[in-house]
N, C-alpha and C positions, 0 to 999 in steps of 0.2 A: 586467578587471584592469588595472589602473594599467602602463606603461611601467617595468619595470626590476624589477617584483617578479615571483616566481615561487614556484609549489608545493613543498616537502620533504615528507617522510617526514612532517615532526613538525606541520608546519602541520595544522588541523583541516579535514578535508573543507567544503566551499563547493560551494554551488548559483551558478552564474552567472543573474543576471535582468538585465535592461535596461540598467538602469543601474548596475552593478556586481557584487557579489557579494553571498552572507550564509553565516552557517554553518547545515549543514543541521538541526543541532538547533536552531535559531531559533523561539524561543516564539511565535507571529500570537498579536494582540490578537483576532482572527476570523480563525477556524479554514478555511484556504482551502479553496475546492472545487475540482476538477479532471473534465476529461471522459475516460470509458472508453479513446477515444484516448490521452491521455497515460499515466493511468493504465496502463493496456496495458504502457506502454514501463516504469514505475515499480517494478513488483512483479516481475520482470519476467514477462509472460504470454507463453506462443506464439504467439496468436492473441485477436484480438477476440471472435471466437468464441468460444473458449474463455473469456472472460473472462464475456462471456454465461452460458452454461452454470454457471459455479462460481456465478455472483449468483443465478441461479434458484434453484440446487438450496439455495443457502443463507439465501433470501429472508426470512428470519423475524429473520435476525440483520444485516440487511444494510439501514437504510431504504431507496425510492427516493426519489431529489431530483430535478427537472428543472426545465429550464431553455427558453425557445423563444429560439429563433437561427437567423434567415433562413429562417422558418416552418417549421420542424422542431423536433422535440422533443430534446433531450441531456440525457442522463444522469450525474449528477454523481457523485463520490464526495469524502467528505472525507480529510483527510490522514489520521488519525487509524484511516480503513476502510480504508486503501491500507496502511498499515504493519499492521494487523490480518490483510488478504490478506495480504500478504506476508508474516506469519511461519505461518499457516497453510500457504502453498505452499510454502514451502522448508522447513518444517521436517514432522515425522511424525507432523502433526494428522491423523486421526482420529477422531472421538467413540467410534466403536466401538471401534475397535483400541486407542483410549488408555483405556476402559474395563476390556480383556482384560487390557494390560499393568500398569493398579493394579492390580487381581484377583491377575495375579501375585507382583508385588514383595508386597503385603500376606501373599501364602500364606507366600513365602520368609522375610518376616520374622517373622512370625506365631506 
């Protein structure tokens, strides 16, 4: 950030990059990739680990992408899969349980 400006309440959220800032709703003309490591920190995960395990078990909806860097393989995620995790982890996704509960509301209103 430039000398003399600073964040309010009302200003819109900003990701800081290199050389400056942007807003986090910022359109990419090409949709960035990111490694599990950041990611990790993004959605926010507990653990790598963990982060592992949730791609597995949800492998089908999830592409892999990778990448070689310093002869190893990484694992990419796009922006787009990281706001997907993330509203599945913080919110009370389900497949099953959000099943039971249309099941519900539908009897209720039924």
């Amino acid at each position: 950030m430039e000398e003399g400006t600073s964040l309010t309440r009302g200003d819109p959220p900003v990701v800081v990059v290199e050389n400056g800032t942007m807003p986090i709703d910022y359109e990419f003309p090409i949709e960035p990739l990111y490694t599990l490591k950041v990611a990790c920190e993004l959605i926010p995960m507990g653990s790598l680990h963990g982060l592992y395990i949730f791609l597995n078990k949800n492998r089908l909806q999830f592409e892999a992408r990778y990448r070689k860097t310093t002869g190893r393989w990484q694992r990419l995620l796009t922006l787009s899969e990281i706001k997907l995790i993330r509203e599945m982890i913080l919110t009370d996704y389900h497949p099953r349980r959000r099943g039971i509960l249309d099941a519900i509301a539908r009897q209720a209103i039924g």
